[in-house]
N, C-alpha and C positions, 0 to 999 in steps of 0.2 A: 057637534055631531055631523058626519059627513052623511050626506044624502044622495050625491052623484059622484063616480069616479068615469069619468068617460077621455078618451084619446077621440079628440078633435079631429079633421079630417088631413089638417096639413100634418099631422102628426103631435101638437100640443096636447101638453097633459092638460085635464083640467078638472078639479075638484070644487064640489057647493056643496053648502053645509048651513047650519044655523047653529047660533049659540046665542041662548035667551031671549028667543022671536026674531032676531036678526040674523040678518043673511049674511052671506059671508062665499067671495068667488077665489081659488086661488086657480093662477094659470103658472106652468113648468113650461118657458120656452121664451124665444124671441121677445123684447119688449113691443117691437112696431110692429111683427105678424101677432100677436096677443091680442094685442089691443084691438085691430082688426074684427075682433070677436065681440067686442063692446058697443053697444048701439051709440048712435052719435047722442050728442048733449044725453045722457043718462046720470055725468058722474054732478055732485053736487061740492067738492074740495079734492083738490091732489097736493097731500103732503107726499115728500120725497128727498132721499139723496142720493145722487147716480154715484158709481165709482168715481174717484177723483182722478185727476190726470196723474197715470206715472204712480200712483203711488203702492198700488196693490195687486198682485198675481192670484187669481181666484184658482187659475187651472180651469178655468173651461173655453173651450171652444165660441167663436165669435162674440166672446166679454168686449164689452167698452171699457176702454181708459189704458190701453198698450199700446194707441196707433201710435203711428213712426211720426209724424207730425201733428200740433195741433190742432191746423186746419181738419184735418182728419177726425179729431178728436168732434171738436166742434161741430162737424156736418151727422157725426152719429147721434152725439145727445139731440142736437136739435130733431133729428128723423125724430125721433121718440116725442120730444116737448111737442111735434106738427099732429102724430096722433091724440096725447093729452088734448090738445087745442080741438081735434073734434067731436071727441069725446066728453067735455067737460061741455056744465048747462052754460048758458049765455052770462046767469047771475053766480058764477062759480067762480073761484081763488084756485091758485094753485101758490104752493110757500113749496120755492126751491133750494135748497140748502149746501153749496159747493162750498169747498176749500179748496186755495193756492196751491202753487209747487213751483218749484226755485229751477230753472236752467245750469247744468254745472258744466256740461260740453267738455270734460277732463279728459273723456274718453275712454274712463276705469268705471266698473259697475261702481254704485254707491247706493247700492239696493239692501243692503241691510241695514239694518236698526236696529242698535242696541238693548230700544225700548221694546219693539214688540216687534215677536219671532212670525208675526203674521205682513210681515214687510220682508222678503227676504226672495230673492230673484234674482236675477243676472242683469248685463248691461241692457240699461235701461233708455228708450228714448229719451232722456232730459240730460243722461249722461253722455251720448253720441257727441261730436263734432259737427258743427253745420249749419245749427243756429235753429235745430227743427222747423225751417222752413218760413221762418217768419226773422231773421238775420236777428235776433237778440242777443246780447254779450253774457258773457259766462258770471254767474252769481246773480243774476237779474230774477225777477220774480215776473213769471208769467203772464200774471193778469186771468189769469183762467176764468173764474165767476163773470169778469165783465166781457170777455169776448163772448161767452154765451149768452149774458142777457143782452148783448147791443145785437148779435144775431137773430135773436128769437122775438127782440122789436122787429126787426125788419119783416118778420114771417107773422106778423098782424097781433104779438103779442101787449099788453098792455103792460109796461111796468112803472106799479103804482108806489111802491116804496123797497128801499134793499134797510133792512133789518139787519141788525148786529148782533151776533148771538155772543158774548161775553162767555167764554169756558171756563167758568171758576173752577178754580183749583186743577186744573189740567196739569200734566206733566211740562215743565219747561223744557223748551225746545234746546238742543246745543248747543248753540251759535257763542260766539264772542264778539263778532265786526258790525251787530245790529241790534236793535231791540227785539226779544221774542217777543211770536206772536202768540196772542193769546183770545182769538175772537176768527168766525167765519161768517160768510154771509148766509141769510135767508131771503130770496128775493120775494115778492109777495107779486104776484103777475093776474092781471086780472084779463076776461077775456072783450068783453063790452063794455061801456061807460057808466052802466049800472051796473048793481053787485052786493051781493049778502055780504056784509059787512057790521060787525059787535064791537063797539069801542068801548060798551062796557067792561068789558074784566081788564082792560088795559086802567079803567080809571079808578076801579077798586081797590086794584092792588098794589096803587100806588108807586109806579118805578117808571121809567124811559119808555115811553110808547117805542121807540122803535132801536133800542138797546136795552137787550136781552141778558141778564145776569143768571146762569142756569149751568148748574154743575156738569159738567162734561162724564159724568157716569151713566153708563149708560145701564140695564137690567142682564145680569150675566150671563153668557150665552155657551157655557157650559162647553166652551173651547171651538164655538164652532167659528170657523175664520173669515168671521163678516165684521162692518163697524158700524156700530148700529148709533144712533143718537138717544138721546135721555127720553123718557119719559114724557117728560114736562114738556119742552120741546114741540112735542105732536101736540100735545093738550092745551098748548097755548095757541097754536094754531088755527085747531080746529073751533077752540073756544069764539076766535074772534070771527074764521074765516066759512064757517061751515054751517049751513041751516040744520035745527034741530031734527034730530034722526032722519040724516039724510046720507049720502054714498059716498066713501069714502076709497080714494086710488093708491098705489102707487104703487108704479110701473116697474121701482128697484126694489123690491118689498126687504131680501136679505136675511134678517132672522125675524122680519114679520114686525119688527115696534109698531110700523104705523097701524097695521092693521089690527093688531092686538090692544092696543089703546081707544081704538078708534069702536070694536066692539066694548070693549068695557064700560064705554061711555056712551053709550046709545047709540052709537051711529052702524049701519052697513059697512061693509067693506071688502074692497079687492083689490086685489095681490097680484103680481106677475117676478118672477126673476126666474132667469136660465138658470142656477146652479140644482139639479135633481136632491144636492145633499142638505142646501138651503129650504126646498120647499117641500120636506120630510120634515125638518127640524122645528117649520111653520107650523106643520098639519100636527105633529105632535103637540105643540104651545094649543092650538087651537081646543085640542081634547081636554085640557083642562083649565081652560077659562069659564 
């Protein structure tokens, strides 16, 4: 149930709401002016997955993951992770969730996919000439995930483990000259040296503490042109990383997983993503949970 619809003063939308005693914040705008709005150490876990590098055209205005360069790329997510970092409590987790993207430098768009018409754009930074700015050779594989988490060390973050999320049953990728990949990382980044932390449901359930086997289906999003992650995914996270009905973030929210899980399961939770036709599509899931 929504309870406030108010425009912020820089111009952010922003809705609060409750659904079954819990609260629930979404902001429409900027992820690092958003967040701005968040009292420092309030949040208690930030599950997330920002856009990937290269890989997707949302259509909106100041989106991350199109810059011309890496570097570029890299200095945006991390603005965002520098607010996460003052907004999250001292004993708070954050599980960040990137995938790779391949340098092809042909200098021909290679922005379509066969597989899914939600990949489909013009020439694309990774397809340019020039090596994006970091001189890498053509067919090389980025390294995306670890330049952001060796970055976001250097800006006081704590990284405690990078996690293997196993995509069962995921579509295979095309290739012929390599092995498909078939797994993304989840960094688990902590902020202090202590930290809410539950290694029980890692030892009940019996599998790799830190390879993850979790079907790459995500809950269907009724064509709207976001890439959400599974389910399970959030709820393994929050399971380990998150104090009992405590606040839950993230800055990419998209069609809402995190924050839809994250109600279901007891906990608070807020939202931010620029796209106006994404955080409709949220506020609609939210009416009937």
């Amino acid at each position: 149930m929504i309870e406030n619809d108010i425009i912020l003063p820089d111009g952010i939308h922003c809705w609060e709401g409750k659904n079954q005693e819990k609260k629930w914040t979404l902001y429409c705008g900027d992820a690092v002016e958003s967040l701005k709005h968040i009292d420092a150490e309030s949040v208690n876990c930030i599950v997330t997955s920002p856009p990937y590098y290269c890989l997707r055209d949302y259509g909106v205005n100041g989106q991350i993951g199109l810059e011309e360069t890496v570097d570029e790329y890299v200095q945006s997510l991390c603005a965002v992770m520098d607010q996460c970092f003052r907004v999250l409590r001292k004993d708070g987790l954050l599980f960040l969730n990137l995938g790779d993207t391949y340098y092809s430098g042909k200098g021909a768009s290679h922005g379509k996919d066969s597989k899914s018409n939600k990949r489909r754009f013009g020439l694309r930074p990774v397809d340019k000439s020039g090596g994006l700015g970091i001189d890498i050779n053509r067919k090389s594989i980025i390294g995306i995930p670890w330049r952001i988490a060796i970055e976001m060390m250097s800006r006081k973050w704590v990284l405690r483990t990078p996690i293997i999320w196993h995509r069962d049953k995921t579509l295979p990728e095309a290739v012929r000259d390599r092995p498909r990949r078939s797994y993304e990382y989840v960094f688990m980044f902590a902020k202090d040296r202590k930290y809410y932390f539950n290694r029980k449901p890692l030892i009940d359930k019996d599998f790799d503490e830190d390879v993850w086997t979790i079907l790459a289906r995500p809950k269907a999003g009724n064509g709207i042109n976001t890439a959400p992650y599974p389910d399970e995914l959030v709820n393994r996270c929050l399971e380990i990383g998150c104090v009992p009905g405590g606040v839950v973030l993230d800055p990419f929210s998209g069609s809402g997983t995190t924050m839809r899980v994250a109600l279901d399961t007891g906990y608070s939770a807020i939202g931010i993503d620029l796209s106006e036709d994404f955080c409709n599509y949220i506020l609609n899931e939210l009416q009937v949970i």
